[in-house]
N, CA, C and O of each residue as an XYZ file, in Angstrom:
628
protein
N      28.204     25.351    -50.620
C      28.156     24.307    -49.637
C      28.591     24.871    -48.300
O      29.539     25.654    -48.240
N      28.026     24.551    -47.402
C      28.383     25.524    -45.972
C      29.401     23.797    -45.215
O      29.530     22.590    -45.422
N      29.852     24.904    -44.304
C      30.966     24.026    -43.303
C      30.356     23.160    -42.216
O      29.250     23.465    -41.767
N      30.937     22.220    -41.818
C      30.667     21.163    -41.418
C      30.136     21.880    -40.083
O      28.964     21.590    -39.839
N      30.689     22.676    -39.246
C      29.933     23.473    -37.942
C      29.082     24.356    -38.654
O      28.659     25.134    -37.799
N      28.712     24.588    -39.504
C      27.248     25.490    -39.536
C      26.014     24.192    -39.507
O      24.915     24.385    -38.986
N      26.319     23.158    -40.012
C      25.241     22.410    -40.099
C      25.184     21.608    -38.849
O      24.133     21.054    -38.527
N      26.177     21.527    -38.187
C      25.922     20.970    -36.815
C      25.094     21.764    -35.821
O      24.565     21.158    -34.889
N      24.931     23.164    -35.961
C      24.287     24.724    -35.212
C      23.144     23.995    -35.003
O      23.084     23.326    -33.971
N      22.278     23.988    -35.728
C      20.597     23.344    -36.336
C      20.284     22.215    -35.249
O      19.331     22.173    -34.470
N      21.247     21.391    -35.391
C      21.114     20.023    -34.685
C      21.435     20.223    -32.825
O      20.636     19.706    -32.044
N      22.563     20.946    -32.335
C      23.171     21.821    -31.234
C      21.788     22.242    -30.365
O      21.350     21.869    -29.276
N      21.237     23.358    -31.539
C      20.161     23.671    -31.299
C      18.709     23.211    -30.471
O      18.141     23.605    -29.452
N      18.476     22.262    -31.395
C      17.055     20.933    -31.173
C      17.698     20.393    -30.021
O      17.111     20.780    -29.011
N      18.675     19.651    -29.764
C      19.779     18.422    -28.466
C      19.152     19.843    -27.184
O      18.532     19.725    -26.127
N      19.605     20.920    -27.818
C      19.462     21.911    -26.245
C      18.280     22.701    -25.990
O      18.299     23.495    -25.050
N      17.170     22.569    -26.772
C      15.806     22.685    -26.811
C      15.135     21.562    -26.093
O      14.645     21.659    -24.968
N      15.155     20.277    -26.976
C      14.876     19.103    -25.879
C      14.862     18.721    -24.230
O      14.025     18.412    -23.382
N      16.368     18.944    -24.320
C      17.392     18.757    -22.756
C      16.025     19.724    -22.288
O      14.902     19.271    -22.068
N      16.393     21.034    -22.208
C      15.361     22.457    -21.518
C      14.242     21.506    -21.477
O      14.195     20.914    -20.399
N      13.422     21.209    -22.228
C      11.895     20.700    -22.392
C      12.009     19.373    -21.105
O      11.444     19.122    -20.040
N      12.694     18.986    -21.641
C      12.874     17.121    -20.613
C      13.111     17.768    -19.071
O      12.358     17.229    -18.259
N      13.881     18.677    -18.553
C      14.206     19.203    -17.548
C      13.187     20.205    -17.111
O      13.153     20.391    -15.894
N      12.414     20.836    -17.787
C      11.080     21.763    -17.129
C      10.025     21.204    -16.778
O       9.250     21.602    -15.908
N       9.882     19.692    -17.816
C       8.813     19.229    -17.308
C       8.589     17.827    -16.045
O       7.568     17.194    -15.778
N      10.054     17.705    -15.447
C      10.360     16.982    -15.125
C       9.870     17.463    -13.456
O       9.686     16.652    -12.548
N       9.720     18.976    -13.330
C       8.687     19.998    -12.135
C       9.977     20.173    -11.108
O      11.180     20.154    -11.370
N       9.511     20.293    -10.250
C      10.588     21.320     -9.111
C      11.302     20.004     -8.307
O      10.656     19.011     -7.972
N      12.219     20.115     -8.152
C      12.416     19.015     -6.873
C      13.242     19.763     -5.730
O      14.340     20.304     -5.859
N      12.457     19.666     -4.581
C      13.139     20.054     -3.574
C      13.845     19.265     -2.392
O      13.838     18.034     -2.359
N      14.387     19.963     -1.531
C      15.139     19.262     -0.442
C      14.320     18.480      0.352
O      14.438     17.492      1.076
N      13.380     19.297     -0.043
C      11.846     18.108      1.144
C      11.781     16.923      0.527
O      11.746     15.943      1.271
N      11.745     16.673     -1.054
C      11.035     15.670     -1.391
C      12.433     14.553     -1.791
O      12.183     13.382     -2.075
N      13.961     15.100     -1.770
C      14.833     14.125     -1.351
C      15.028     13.667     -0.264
O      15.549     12.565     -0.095
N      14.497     14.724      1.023
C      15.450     14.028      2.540
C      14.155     13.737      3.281
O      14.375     13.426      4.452
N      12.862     13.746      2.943
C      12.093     13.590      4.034
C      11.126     12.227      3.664
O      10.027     12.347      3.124
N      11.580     11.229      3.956
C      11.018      9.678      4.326
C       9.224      9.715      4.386
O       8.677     10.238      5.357
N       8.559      9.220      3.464
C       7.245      9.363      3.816
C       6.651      8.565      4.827
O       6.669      7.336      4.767
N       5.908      9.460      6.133
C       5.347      9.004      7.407
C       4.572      7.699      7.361
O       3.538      7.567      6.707
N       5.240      6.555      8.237
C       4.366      5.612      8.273
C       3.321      5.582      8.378
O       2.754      6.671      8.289
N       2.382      4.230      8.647
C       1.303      4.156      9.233
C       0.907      5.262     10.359
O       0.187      6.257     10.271
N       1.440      4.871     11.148
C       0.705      5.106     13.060
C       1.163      7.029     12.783
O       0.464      8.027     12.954
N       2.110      6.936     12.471
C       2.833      8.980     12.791
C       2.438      9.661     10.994
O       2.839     10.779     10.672
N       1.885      9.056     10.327
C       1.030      9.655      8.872
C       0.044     11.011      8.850
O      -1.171     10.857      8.723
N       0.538     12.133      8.960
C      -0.125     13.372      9.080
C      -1.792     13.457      8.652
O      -2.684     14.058      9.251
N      -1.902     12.456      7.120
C      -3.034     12.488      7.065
C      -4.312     11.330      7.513
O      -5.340     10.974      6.937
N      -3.725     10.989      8.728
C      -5.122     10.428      9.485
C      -5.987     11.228     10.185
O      -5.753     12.283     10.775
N      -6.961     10.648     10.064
C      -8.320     11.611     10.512
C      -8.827     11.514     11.800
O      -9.511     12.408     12.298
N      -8.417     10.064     12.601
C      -8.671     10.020     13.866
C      -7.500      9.175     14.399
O      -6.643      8.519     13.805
N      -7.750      9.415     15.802
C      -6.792      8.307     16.703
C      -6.855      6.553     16.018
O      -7.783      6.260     15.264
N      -5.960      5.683     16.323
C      -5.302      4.274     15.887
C      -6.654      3.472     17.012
O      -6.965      3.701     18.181
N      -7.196      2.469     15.967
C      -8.034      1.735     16.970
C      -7.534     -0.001     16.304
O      -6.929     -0.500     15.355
N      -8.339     -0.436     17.664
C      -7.579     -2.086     17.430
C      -8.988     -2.821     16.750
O     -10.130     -2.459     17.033
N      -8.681     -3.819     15.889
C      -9.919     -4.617     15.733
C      -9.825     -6.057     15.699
O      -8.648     -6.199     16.029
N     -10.329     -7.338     15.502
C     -10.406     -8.160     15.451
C     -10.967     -8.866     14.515
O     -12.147     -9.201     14.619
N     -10.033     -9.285     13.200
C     -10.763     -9.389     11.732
C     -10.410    -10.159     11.166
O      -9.944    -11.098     11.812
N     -10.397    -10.274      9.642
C      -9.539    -11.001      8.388
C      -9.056    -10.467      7.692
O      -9.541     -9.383      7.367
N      -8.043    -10.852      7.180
C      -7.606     -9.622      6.190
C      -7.439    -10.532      4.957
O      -6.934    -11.654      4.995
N      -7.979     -9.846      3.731
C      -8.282    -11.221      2.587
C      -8.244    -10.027      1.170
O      -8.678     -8.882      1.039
N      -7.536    -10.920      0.310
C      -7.792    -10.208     -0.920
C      -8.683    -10.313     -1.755
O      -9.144    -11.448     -1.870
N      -9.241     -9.270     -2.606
C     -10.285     -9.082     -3.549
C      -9.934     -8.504     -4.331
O      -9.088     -7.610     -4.291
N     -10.827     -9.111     -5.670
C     -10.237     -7.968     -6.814
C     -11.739     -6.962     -6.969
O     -12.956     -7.071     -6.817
N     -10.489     -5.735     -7.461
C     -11.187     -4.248     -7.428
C     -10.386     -3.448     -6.627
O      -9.347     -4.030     -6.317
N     -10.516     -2.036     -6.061
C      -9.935     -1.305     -5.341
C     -10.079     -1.136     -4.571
O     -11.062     -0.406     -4.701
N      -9.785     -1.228     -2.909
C      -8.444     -1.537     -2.606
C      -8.559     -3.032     -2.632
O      -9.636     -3.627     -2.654
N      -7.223     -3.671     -2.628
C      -7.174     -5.210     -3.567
C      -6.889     -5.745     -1.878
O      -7.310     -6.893     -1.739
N      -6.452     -5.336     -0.964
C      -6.731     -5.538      0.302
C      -7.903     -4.950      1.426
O      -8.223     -3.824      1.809
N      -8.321     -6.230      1.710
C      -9.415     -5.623      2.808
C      -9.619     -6.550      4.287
O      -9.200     -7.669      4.585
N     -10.386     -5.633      4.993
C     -10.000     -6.479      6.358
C     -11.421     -6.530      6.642
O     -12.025     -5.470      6.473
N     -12.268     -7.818      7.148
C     -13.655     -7.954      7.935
C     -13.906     -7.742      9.126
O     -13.793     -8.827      9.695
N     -14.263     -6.740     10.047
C     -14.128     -6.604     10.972
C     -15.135     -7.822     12.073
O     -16.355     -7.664     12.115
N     -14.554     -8.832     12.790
C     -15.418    -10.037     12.846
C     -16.713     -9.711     13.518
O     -16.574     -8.737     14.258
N     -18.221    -10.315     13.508
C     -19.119     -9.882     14.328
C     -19.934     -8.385     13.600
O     -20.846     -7.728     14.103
N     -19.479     -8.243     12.739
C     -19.992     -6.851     11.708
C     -20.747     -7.112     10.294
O     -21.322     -8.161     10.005
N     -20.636     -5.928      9.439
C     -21.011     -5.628      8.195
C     -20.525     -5.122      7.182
O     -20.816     -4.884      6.009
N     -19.298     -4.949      8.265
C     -18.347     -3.894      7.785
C     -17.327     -4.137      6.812
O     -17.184     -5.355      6.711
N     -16.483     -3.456      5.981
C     -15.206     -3.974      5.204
C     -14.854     -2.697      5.232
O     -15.515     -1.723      4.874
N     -13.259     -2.766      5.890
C     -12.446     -1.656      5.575
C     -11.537     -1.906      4.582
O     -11.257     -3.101      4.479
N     -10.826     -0.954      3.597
C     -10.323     -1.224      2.994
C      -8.878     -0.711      3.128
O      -8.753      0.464      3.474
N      -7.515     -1.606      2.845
C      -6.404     -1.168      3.565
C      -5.436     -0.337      2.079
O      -4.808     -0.821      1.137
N      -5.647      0.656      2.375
C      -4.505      1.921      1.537
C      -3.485      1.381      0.671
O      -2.971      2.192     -0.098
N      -3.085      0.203      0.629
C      -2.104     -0.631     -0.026
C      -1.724     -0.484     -1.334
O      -0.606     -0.525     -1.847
N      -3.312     -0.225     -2.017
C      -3.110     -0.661     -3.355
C      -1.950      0.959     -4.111
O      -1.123      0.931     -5.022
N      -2.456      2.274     -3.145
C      -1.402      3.150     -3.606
C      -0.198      3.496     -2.954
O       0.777      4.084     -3.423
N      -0.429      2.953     -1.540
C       0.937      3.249     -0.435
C       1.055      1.766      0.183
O       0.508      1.223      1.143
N       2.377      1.167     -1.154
C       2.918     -0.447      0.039
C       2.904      0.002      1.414
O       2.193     -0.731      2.101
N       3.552      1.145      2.187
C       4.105      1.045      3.365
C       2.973      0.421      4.170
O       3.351     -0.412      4.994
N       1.458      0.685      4.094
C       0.479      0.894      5.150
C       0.117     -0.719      4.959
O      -1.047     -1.120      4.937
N       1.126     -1.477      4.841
C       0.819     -2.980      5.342
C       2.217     -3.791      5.893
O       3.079     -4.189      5.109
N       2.294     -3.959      7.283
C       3.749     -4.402      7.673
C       4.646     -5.395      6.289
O       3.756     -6.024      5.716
N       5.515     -5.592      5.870
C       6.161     -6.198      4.648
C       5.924     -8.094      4.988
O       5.693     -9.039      4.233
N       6.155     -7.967      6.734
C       6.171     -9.250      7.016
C       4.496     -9.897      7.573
O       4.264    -10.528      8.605
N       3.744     -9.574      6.740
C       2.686    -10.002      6.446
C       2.247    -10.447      4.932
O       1.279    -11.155      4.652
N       3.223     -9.844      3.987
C       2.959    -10.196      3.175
C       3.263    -11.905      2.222
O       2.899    -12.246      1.096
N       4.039    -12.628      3.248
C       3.738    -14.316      2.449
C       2.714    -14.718      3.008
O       2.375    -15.845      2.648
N       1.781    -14.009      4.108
C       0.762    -14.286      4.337
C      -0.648    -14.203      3.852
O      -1.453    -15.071      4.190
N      -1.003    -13.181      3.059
C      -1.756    -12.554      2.205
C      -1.661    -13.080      1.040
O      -0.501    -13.250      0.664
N      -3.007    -13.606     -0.124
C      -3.536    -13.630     -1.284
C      -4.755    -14.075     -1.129
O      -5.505    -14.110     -0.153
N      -4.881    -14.498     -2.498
C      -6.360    -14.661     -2.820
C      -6.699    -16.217     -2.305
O      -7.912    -16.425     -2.325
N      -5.887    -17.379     -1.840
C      -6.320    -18.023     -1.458
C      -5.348    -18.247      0.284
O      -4.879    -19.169      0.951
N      -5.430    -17.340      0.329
C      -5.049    -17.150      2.378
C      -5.707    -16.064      2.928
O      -5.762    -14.929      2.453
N      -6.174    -16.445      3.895
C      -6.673    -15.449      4.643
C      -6.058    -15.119      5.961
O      -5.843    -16.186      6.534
N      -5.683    -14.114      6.688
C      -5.516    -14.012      7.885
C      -5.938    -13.557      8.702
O      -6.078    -12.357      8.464
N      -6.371    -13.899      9.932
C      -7.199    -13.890     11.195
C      -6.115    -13.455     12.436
O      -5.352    -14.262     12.967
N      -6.210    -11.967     12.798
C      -5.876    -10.785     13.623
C      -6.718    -10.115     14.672
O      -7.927    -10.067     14.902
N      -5.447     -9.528     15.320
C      -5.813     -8.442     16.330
C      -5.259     -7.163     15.353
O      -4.035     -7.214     15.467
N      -5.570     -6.171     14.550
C      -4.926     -5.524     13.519
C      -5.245     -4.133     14.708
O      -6.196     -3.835     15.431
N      -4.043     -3.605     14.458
C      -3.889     -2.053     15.064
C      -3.746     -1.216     13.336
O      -2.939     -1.121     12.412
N      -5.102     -0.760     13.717
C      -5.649      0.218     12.359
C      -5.771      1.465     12.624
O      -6.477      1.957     13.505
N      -4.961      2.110     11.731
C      -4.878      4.387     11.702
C      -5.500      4.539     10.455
O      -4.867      4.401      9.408
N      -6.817      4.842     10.494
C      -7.866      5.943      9.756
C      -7.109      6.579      8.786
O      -6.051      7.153      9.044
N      -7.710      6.489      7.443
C      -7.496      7.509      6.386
C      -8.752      8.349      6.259
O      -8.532      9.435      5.721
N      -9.880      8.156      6.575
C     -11.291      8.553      6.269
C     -12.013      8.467      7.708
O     -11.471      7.971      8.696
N     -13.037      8.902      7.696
C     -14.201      9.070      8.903
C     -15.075      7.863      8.446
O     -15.300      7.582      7.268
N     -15.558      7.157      9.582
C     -16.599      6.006      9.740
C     -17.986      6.277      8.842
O     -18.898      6.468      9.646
N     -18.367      6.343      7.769
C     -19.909      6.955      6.803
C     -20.610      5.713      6.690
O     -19.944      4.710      6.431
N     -21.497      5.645      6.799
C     -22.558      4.094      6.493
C     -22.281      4.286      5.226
O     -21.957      5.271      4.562
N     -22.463      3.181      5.007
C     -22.623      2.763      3.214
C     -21.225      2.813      2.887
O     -21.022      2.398      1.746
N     -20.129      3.202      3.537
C     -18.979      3.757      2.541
C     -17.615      2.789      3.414
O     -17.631      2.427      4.590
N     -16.427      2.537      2.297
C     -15.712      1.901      2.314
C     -14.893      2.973      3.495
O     -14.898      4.203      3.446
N     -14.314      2.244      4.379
C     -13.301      3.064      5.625
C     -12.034      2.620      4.840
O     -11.994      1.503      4.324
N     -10.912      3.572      4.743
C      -9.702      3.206      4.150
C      -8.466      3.604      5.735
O      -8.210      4.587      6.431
N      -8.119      2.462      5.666
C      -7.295      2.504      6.637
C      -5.540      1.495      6.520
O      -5.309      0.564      5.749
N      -4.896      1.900      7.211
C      -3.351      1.194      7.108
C      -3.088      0.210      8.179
O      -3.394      0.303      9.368
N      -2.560     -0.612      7.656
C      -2.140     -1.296      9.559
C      -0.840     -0.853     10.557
O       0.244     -0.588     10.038
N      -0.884     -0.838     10.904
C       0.400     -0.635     11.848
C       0.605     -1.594     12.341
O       1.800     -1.890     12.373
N      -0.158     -2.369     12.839
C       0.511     -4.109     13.570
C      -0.323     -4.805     13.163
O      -1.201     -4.455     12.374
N      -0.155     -6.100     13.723
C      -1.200     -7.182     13.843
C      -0.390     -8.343     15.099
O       0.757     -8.753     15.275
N      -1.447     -8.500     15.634
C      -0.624     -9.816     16.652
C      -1.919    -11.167     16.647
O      -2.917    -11.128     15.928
N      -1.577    -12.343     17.664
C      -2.363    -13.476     17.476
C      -2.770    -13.582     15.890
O      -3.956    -13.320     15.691
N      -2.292    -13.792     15.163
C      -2.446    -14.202     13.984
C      -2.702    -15.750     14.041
O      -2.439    -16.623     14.868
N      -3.386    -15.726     12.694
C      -3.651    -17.666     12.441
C      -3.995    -17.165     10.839
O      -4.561    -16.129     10.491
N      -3.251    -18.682      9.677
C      -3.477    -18.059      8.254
C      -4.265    -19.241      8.123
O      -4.051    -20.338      8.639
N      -5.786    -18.679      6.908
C      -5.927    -20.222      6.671
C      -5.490    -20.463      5.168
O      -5.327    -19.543      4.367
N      -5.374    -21.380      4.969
C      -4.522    -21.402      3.706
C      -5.543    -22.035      2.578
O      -6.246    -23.029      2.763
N      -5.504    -21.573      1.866
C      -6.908    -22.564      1.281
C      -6.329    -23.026     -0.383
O      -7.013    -23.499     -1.291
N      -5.296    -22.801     -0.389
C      -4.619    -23.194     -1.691
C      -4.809    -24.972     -1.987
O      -5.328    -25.314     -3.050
N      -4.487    -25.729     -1.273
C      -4.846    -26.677     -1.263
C      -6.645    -27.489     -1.220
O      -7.154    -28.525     -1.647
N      -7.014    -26.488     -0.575
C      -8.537    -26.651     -0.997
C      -9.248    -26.451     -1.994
O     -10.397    -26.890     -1.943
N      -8.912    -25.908     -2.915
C      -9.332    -25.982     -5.227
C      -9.158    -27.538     -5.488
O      -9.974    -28.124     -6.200
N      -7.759    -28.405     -4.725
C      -7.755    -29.441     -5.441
C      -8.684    -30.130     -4.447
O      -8.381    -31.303     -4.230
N      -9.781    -29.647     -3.777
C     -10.310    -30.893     -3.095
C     -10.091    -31.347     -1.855
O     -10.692    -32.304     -1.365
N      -8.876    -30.417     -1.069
C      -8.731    -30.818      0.032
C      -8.861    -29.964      0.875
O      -9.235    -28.862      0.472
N      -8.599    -30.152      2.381
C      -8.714    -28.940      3.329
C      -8.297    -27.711      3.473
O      -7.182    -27.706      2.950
N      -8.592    -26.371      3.984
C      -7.741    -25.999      4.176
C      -7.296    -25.908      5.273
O      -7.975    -26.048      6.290
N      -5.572    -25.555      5.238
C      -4.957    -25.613      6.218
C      -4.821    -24.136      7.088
O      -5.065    -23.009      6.657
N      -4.352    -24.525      8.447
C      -4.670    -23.259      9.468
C      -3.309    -23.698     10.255
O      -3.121    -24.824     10.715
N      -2.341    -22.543     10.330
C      -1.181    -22.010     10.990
C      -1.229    -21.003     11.973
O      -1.853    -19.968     11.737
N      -0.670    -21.168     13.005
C      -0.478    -19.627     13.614
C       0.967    -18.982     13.644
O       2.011    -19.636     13.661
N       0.890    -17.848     13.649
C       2.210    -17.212     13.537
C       2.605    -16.484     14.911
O       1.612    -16.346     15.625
N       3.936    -15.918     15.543
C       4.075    -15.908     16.689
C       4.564    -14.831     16.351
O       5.175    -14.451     15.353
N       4.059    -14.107     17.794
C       4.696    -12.696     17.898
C       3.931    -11.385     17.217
O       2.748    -11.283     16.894
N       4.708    -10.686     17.139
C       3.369     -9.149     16.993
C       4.154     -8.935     15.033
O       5.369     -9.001     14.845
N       3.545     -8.791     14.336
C       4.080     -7.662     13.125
C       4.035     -6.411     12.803
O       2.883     -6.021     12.613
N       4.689     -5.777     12.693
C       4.875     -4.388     12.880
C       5.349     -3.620     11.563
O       6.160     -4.151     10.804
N       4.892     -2.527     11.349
C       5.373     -1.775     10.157
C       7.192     -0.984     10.391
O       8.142     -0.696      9.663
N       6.808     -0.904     12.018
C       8.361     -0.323     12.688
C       9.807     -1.620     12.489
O      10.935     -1.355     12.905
């Protein structure tokens, strides 16, 4: 019969095989990826062109991206980066946004992609000002919907 620490060795063993395994695959972490804040909207390294303003809706859909904005007077639908980076939609827009509100903007939009016919533009907001929501929650049961405006500019800053 062997001693109570030889049979614990075996087990010692596997606990510090594991640990190693859980910790190698867990990949490198560096000082960059604790101290450096990922770039908002407007200062985001990977935009492709200068910040342009538009005049739209911004309304949810299901599919990817689950936010999108109509640019008014167009054909167009951009789609806003949201669904993988919250930041690229100010926070205080969001009791404004779902599937039965829409909101009607001046949206200051920074490019993830180049303008392609046929193809979805993915872009972030950085602001929005003159806002108005229409609310249409109340319109399923039959009634109007309602239209608010909100004051002041929203900002991701």
């Amino acid at each position: 019969m062997s001693s109570g620490s030889e049979a614990r060795a075996p087990r010692q063993l596997l606990l510090g095989t594991l640990a190693a395994i859980v910790l190698l695959s867990s990949g490198p972490v560096s000082a960059e990826d604790q101290s450096a804040p990922r770039a908002h909207c407007k200062g985001n390294p990977e935009l492709v062109e200068p910040c342009f303003t538009v005049h739209g809706r911004l309304f949810a859909a299901n599919g990817t991206p689950s936010l999108r904005i109509w640019p008014i007077g167009t054909k167009r639908i951009l789609g806003v980066h949201h669904d993988e980076e919250p930041w690229s939609v100010p926070g205080c827009l969001s009791p404004h946004i779902g599937f039965d509100k829409d909101l009607y903007a001046d949206f200051l939009l920074c490019p993830f992609t180049h303008e392609r016919t046929g193809r979805m533009r993915f872009v972030c907001i950085e602001s929005a000002s003159r806002m108005l929501v229409q609310d249409s929650t109340s319109a399923s049961a039959g009634g109007k919907p309602r239209f608010y405006k909100l004051a002041g500019t929203c900002s991701t800053r």
